[in-house]
C-alpha positions as CSV (number, residue, x, y, z in Angstrom):
1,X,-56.4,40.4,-147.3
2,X,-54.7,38.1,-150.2
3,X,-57.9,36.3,-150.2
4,X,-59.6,39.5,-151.1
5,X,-56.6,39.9,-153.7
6,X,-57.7,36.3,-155.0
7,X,-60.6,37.0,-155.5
8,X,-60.1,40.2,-157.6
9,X,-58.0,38.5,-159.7
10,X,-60.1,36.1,-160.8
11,X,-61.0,35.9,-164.3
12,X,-64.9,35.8,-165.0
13,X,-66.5,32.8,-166.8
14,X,-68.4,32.6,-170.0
15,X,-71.5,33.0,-168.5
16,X,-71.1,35.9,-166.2
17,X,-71.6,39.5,-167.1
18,X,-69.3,42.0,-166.8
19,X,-71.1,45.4,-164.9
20,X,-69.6,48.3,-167.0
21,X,-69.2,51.3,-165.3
22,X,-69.5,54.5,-167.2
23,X,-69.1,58.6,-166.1
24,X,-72.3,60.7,-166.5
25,X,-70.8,62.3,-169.5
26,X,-70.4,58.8,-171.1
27,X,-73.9,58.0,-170.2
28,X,-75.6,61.0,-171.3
29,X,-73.9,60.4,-174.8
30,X,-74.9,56.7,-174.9
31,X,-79.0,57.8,-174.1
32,X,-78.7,60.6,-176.4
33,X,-77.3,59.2,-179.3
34,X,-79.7,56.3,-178.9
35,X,-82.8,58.4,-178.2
36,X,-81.9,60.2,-181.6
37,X,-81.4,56.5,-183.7
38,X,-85.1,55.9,-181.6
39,X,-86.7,59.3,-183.4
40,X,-85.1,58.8,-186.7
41,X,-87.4,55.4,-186.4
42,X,-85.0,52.8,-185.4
43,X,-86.8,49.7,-183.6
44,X,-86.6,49.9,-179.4
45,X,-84.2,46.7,-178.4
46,X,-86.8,46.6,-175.5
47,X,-89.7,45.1,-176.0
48,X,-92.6,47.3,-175.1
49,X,-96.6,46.9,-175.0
50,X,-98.5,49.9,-176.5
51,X,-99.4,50.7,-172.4
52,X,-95.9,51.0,-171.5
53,X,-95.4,53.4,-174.8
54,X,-98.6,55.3,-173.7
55,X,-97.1,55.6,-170.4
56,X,-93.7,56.8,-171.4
57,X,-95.7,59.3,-174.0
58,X,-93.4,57.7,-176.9
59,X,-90.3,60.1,-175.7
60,X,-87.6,58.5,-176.6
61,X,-85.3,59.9,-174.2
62,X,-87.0,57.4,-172.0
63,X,-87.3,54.7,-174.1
64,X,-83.3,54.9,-174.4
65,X,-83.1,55.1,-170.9
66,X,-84.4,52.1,-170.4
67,X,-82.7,50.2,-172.8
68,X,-79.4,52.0,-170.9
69,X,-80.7,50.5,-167.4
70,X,-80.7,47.1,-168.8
71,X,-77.7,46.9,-170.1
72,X,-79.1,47.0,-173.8
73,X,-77.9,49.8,-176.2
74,X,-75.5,48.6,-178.5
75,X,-72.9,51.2,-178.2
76,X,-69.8,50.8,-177.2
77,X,-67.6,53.1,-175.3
78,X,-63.6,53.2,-176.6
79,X,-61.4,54.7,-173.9
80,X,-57.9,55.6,-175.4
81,X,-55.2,54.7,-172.9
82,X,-52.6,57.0,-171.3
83,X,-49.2,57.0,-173.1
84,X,-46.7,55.2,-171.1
85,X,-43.7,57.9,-170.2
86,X,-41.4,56.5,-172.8
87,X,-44.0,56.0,-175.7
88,X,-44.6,59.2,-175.1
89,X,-41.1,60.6,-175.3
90,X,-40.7,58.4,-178.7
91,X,-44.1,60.5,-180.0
92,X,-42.2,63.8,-179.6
């Protein structure tokens, strides 16, 4: 058990990616917003041959998809944090 504790604790290296975890809400407004920047005629991140475009019919619902699955889309999600019990008592 502490060695599983160890383990958690341990800071990643420079090299290593961090695996982001997001809720289907914050998902489906990543794709969307980056499907919409894909209509308006911003270039894919991902680099596609004219088959794979054919393939995906050029939606870019898709296309954004698969720039989400590998870890491509350069948004970034901002979560606020709670207040702590005496920040929030300062607040009010």
């Amino acid at each position: 058990m502490a060695r599983q504790k160890e383990e958690k604790g341990q800071r990643k290296e420079k090299g290593e990616e961090e695996i982001q975890h997001y809720t289907k809400y914050e998902k489906a407004r990543m794709i969307g917003s980056r499907a919409l920047q894909i209509a308006m005629g911003a270039p894919f991140i991902l680099k596609l041959n004219e088959e794979d475009l054919e393939t995906l019919r050029y939606n870019p619902v898709k296309i954004a998809e698969m720039e989400f699955d590998e870890n491509l889309i350069p948004i970034t999600v901002i979560r606020p944090l709670p207040l702590s019990k005496s920040r929030a008592a300062e607040k009010h």
